[in-house]
C-alpha atoms as one frame of an Amber mdcrd trajectory, in Angstrom:
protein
   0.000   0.000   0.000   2.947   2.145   0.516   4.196   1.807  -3.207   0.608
   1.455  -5.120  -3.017   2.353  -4.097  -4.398  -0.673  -2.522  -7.614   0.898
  -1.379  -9.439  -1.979  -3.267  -7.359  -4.953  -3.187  -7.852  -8.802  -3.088
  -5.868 -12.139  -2.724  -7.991 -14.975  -4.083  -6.975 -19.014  -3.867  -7.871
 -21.728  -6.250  -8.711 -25.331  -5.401  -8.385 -27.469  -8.594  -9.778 -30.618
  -7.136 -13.275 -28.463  -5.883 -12.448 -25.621  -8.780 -13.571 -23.545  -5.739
 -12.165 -19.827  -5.800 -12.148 -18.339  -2.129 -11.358 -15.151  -0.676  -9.046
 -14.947   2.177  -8.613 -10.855   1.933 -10.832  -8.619   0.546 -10.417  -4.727
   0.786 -12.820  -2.176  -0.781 -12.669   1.612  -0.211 -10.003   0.682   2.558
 -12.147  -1.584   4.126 -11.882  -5.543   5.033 -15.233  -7.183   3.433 -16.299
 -11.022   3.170 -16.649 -12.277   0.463 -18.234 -15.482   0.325 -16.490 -18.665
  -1.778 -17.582 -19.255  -5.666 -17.490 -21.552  -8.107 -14.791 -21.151 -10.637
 -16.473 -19.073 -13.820 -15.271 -17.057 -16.591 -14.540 -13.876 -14.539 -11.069
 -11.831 -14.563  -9.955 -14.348 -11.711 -10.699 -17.078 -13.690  -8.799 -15.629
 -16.953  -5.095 -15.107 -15.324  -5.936 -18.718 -12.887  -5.991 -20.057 -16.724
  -3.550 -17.893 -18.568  -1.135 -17.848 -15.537  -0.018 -14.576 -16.547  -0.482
 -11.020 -15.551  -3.112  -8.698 -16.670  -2.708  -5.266 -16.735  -6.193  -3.058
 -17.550  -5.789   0.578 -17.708  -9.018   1.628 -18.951 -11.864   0.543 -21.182
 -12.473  -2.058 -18.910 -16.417  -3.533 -20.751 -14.368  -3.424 -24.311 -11.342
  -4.893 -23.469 -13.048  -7.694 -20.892 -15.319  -8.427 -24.157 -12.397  -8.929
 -26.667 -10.809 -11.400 -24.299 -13.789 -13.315 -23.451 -14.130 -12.327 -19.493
 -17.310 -12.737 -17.829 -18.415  -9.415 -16.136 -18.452 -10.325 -12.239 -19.764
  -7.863  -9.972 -19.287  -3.975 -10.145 -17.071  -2.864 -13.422 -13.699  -1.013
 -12.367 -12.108   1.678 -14.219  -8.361   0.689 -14.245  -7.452  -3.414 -12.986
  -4.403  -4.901 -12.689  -3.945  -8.454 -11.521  -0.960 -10.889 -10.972  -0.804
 -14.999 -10.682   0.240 -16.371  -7.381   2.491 -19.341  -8.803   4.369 -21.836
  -6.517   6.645 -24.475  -8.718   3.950 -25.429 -11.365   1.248 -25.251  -9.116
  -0.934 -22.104  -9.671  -2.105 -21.183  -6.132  -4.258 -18.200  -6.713  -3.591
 -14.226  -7.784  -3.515 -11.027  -6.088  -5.024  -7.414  -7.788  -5.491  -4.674
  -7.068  -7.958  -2.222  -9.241  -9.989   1.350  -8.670 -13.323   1.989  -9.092
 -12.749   5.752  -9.465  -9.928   6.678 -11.584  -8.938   5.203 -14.970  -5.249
   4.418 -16.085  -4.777   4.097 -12.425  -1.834   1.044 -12.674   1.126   0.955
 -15.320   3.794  -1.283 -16.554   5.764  -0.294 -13.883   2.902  -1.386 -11.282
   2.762  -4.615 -12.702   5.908  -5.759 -12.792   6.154  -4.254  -9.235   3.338
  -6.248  -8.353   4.356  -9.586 -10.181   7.834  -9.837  -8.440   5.714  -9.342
  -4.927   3.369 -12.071  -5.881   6.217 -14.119  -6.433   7.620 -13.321  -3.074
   3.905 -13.874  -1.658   4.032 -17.582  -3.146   6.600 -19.099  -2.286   5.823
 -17.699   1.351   2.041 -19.070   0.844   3.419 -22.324  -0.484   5.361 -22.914
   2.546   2.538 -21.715   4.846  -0.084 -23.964   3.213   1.989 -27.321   3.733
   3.304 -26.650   7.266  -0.486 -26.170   7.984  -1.507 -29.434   6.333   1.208
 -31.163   7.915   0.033 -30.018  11.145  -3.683 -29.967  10.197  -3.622 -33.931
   8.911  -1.464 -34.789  12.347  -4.416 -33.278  14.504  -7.111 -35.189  12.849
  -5.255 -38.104  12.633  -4.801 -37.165  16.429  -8.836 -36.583  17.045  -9.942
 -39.551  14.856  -8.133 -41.815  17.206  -8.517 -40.557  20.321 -12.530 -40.418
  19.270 -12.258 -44.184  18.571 -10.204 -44.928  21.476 -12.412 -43.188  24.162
 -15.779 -44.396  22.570 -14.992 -48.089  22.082 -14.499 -47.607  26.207 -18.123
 -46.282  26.883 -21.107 -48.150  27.848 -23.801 -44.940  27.286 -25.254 -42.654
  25.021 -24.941 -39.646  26.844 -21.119 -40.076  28.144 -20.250 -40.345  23.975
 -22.770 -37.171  23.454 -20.569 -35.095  25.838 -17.206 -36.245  24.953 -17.866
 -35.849  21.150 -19.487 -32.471  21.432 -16.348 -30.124  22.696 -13.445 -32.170
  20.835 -14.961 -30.975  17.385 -16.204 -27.441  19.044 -12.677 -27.397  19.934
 -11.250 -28.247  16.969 -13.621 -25.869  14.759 -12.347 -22.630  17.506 -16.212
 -22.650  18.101 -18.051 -21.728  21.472 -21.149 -22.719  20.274 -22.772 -26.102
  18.950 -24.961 -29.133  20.251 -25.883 -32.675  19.163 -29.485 -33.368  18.497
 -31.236 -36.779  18.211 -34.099 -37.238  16.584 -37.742 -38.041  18.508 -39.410
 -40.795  17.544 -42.315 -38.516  16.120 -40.064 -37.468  13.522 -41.134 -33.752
  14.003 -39.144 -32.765  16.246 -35.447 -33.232  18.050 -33.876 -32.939  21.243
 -30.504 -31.434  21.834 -28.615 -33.747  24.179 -25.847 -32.231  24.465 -25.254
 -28.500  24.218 -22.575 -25.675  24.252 -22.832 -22.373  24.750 -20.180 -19.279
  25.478 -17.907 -22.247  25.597 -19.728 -24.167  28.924 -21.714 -26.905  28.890
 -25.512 -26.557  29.435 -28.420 -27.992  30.787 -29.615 -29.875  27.165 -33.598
 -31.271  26.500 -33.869 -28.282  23.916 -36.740 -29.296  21.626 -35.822 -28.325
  17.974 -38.797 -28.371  16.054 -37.901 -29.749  12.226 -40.731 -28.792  10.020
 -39.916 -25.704   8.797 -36.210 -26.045   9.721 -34.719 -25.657   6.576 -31.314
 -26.368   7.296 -32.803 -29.365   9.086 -34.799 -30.569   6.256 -32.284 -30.140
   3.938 -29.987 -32.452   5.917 -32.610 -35.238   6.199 -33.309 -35.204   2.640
 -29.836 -35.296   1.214 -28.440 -37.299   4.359 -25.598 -35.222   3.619 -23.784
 -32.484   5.409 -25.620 -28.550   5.050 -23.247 -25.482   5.840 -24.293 -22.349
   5.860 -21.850 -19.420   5.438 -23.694 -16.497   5.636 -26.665 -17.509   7.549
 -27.968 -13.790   8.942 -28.101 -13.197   5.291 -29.306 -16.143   2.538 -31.358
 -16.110   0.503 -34.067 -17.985   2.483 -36.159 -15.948   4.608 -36.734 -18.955
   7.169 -33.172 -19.708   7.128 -32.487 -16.134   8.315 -35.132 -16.207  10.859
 -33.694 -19.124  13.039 -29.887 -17.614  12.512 -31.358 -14.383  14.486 -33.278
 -16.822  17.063 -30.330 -18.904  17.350 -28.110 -16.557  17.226 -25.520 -18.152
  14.813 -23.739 -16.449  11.622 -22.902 -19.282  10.474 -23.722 -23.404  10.766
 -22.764 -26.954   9.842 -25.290 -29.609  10.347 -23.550 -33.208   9.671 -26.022
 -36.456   9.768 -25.759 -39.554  12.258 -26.706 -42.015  10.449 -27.591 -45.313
  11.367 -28.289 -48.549   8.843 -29.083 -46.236   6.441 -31.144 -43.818   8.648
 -30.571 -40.649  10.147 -30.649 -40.569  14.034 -29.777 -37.157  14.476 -26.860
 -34.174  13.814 -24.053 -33.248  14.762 -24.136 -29.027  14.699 -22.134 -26.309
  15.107 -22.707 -22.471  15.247 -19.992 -19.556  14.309 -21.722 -16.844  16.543
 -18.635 -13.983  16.799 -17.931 -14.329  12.509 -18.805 -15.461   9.690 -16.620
 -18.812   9.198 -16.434 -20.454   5.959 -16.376 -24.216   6.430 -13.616 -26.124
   4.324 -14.174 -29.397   2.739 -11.743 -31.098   5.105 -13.436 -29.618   7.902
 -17.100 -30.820   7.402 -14.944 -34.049   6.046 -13.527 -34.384   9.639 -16.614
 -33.855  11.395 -18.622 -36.412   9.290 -15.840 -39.006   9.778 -16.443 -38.131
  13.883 -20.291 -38.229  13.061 -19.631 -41.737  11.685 -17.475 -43.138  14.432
 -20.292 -41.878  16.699 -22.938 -43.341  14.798 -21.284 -46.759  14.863 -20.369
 -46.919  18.815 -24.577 -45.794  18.858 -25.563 -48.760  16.811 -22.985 -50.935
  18.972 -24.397 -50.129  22.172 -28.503 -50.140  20.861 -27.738 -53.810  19.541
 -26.745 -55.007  22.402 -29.208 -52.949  24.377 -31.468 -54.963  22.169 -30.210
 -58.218  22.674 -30.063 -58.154  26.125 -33.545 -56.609  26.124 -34.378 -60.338
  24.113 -32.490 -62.443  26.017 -34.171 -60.883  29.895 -37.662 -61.792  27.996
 -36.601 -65.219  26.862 -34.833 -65.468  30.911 -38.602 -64.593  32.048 -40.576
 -67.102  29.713 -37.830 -69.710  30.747 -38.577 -68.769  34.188 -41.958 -68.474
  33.791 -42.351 -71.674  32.177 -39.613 -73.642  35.346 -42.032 -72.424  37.826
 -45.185 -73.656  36.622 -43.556 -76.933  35.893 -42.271 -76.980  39.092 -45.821
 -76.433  39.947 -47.293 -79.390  39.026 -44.054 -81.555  39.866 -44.055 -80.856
  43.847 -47.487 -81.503  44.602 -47.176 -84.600  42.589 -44.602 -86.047  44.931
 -44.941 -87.941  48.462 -42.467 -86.237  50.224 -41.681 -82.526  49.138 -39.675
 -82.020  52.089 -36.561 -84.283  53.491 -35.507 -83.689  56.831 -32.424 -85.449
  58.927 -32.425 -84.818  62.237 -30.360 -85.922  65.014 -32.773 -87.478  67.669
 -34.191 -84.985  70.493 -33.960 -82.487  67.983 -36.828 -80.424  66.895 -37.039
 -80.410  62.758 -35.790 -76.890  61.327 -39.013 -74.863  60.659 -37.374 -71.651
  58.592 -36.347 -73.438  55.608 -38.664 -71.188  53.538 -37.454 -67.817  54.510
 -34.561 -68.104  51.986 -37.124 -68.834  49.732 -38.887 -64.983  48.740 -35.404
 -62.849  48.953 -33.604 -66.156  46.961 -30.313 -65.081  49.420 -28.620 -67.358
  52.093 -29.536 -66.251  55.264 -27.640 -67.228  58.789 -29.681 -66.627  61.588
 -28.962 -67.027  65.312 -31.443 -69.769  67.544 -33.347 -68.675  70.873 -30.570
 -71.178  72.402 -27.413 -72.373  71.262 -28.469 -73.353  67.600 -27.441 -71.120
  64.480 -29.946 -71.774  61.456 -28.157 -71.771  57.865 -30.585 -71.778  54.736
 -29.510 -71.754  51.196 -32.171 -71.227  48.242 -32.088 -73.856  45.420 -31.932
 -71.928  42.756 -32.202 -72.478  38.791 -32.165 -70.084  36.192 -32.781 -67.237
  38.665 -36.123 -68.900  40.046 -36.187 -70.869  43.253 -37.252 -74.252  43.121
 -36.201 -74.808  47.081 -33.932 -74.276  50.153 -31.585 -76.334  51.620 -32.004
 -75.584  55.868 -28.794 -76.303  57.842 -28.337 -75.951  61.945 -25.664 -76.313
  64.416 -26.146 -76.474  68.299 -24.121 -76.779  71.429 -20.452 -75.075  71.275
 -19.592 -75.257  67.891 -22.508 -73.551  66.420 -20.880 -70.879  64.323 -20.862
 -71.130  60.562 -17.142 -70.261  59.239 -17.136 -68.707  55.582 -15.680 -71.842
  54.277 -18.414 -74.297  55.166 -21.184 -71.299  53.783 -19.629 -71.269  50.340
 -19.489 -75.045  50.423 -23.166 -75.327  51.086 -23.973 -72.666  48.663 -22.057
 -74.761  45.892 -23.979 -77.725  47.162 -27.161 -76.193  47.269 -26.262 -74.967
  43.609 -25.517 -78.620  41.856 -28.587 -80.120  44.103 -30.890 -77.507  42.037
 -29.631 -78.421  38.878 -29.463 -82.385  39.828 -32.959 -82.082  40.694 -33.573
 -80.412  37.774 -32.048 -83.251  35.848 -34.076 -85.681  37.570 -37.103 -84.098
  36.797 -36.264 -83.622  33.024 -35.621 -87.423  33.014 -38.683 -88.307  34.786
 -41.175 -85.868  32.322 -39.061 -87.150  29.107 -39.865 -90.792  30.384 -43.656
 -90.052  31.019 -43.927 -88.425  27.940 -41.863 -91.418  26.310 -44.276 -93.782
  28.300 -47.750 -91.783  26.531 -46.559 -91.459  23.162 -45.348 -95.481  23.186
 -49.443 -96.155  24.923 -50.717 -93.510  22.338 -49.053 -95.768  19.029 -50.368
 -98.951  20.275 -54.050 -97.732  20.897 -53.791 -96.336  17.352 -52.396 -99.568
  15.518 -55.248-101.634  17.050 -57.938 -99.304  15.866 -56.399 -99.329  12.202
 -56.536-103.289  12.553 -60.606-103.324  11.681 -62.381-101.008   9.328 -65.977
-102.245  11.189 -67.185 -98.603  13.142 -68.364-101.399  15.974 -65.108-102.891
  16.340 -63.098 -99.993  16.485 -65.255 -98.310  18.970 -65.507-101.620  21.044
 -61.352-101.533  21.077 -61.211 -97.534  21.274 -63.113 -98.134  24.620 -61.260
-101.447  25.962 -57.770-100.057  25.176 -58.772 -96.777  27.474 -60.508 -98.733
  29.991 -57.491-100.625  30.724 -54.478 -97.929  29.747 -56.067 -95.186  32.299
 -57.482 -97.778  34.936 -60.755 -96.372  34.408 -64.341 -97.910  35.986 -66.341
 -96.406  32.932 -66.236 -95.673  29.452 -68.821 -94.787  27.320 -68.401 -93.408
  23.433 -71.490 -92.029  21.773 -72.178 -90.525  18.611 -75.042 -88.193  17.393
 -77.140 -88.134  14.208 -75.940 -84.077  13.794 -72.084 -85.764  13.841 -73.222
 -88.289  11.319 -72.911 -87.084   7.669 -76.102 -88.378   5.353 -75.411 -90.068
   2.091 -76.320 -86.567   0.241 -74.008 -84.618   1.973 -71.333 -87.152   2.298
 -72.022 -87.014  -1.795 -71.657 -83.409  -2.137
């Protein structure tokens, strides 16, 4: 500025992989304005990103931008004079400077002025750009693995909310941001986690999503939405929830789960606008996705176990009322052995409702020990111990060898009952086959009835047995036709 007039100057970088053209500084009439990223075009940018070489406009600008093909971008200048920014062989961008006040402004002199700074600029730019990378690709290597790391570690939803939310916040320079999950009514979302001024925050925002356009957006594309400018798009509804928000600008980036989206990651630039790079929202998806895949981990197994406790309580369900019919069935249901002048031991059943061991002391020298039988979490029995005269404590030793008793007895018992249904069932089915094969032996209705009712009488021990039928179960010869 000191050797040209730079009241209206610009430095402009070129992405060939995006052909994005962005702005980094922008001054017009002395003063520092935004100006958002573009698409590369056919503009005087575009011409010297192509030609590589300097351009040098005095006047005439509409005639002259018309002979060489350049797109009118913007307001015209009177005098322009721009420069390449070349590194090597790689074209990095240009610098210019031009005035929208007085023609013939720049010379020769200017330009080649100009040309040997941009060449200066480069090199310096070059060198800038891949010390940043190098240190920009170690931190995300750094944040992708301790993301992994830490959330391959955690059991809950809400501990992997609030970890993820301040490492990206952090790594975006942002104050500002929250993670939202979607409610099952699909209209709405609450914010889980949430950020604000740099502190965490009570979350259980609702966010309502109809009429939430970056929202909507984001669920239809189930890709990331970034807004650069928010306080000013194009959208009316857009700006309306950047001034209720309070956000300039915002990145929304999809969980997504089995091909459906859970929820967002977001993030708000409150103090300035902040133009989000590729590798930024890249970053933050790849975070998005680890998240999304420790969610799914931890909901899978929430499932199964969910499964598995009802198939526990219809196995349970079913051992009890088996059990049920089993104990009345027997003689004996209880088996005492007592040493004579002894009373029998009357609190067996209190283990029985709290399915614990419990060690209680006698109104004389006695100390009761009862163990629950128990199978598959459901008590089937106890097991009642007692010692009297001197030695009547219980030592820890002979508890846990009584409880390990008390634990094979329940599933010996168990085993003996299996046996003992498999064998009746065995015994029915056999009783069942030869009933059947003597009632195939005739095709006479008296004779099979005659044996149907013999073969009962005598199986079940029965002292009557009568078989009728009816005329209304007795098909006539039309309808038997028919």
């Amino acid at each position: 500025s000191r050797l040209l007039d730079t009241s209206n100057f610009y430095i402009a970088f070129y992405d060939p992989e995006t052909e994005i053209i962005s702005f980094p500084f922008n001054i017009e009439n002395k003063q520092r304005v935004h100006l958002s990223p573009r698409q590369k075009g056919e503009g005087l940018t575009e011409h010297i990103i192509k030609t590589q070489e300097p351009l040098l406009i005095r006047e005439n600008l509409e005639h002259q931008m018309k002979e060489l093909g350049i797109e009118i971008i913007g307001q015209l200048a009177f005098s322009w004079l721009g420069v390449p920014l070349i590194a090597g062989d790689r074209i990095l961008g240009i610098m210019a400077v031009q005035s929208y006040t007085t023609p013939r402004l720049y010379d020769e002199h200017d330009k080649n002025m100009l040309e040997a700074i941009a060449n200066q600029l480069a090199i310096a730019v070059q060198n800038a750009l891949l010390f940043e990378e190098t240190q920009t690709a170690l931190r995300e290597s750094e944040i992708l693995y301790e993301v992994a790391q830490n959330l391959g570690q955690m059991e809950e939803e809400q501990a992997m909310l609030d970890f993820i939310l301040p490492k990206y916040l952090d790594y975006l320079k942002f104050e500002q941001g929250g993670i939202l999950i979607l409610d099952a009514n699909g209209n709405t979302g609450t914010l889980k986690s949430l950020i604000r001024a740099g502190q965490p925050v009570e979350a259980g925002l609702k966010i309502s999503i109809n009429g939430n356009w970056p929202m909507e957006k984001m669920l239809e594309t189930k890709k990331p939405v970034a807004l650069t400018d928010a306080l000013h798009n194009e959208n009316i509804a857009v700006r309306k929830l950047a001034k209720e928000l309070g956000y300039k600008s915002l990145l929304l980036v999809p969980i997504i789960i089995r091909d459906e989206i859970i929820g967002a990651l977001g993030a708000d630039a409150i103090e300035t606008i902040h133009e989000f790079t590729e590798r930024e929202i890249a970053l933050i998806q790849a975070i998005a996705n680890q998240l999304a895949i420790a969610m799914a981990n931890i909901r899978s197994l929430e499932e199964a176990q969910s499964a598995l406790s009802e198939a526990e309580a219809t196995q349970r369900l079913y051992l009890r009322e088996e059990w049920k019919k089993f104990v009345p069935d027997k003689i004996a249901p209880f088996y005492e052995r007592t040493q004579s002048g002894l009373q029998p031991l009357e609190d067996v059943e209190k283990a029985l409702p709290p399915q614990k061991t419990l060690l209680e002391q006698g109104e004389g020298t006695e100390t009761k020990l009862v163990v629950p039988l128990l199978l598959r979490g459901e008590t089937i029995g106890a097991l009642g111990l007692e010692k009297s005269g001197n030695n009547q404590k219980w030592t820890e030793e002979e508890i846990a060898l009584i409880e390990t008793v008390a634990e094979q007895l329940a599933i010996a018992v168990e085993g003996a009952r299996l046996l003992e249904e498999t064998q009746n069932r065995a015994a029915l089915e056999r009783l069942t086959g030869e009933i059947t094969t003597k009632l195939r032996e005739t095709l006479d209705v008296d004779s099979v009835l005659r044996t149907a009712v013999n073969e009962i009488y005598e199986a079940i021990d029965l002292e009557h047995v009568t078989v009728r039928l009816t005329e209304q179960a007795t098909l006539s010869k039309k309808e038997a036709e028919a």
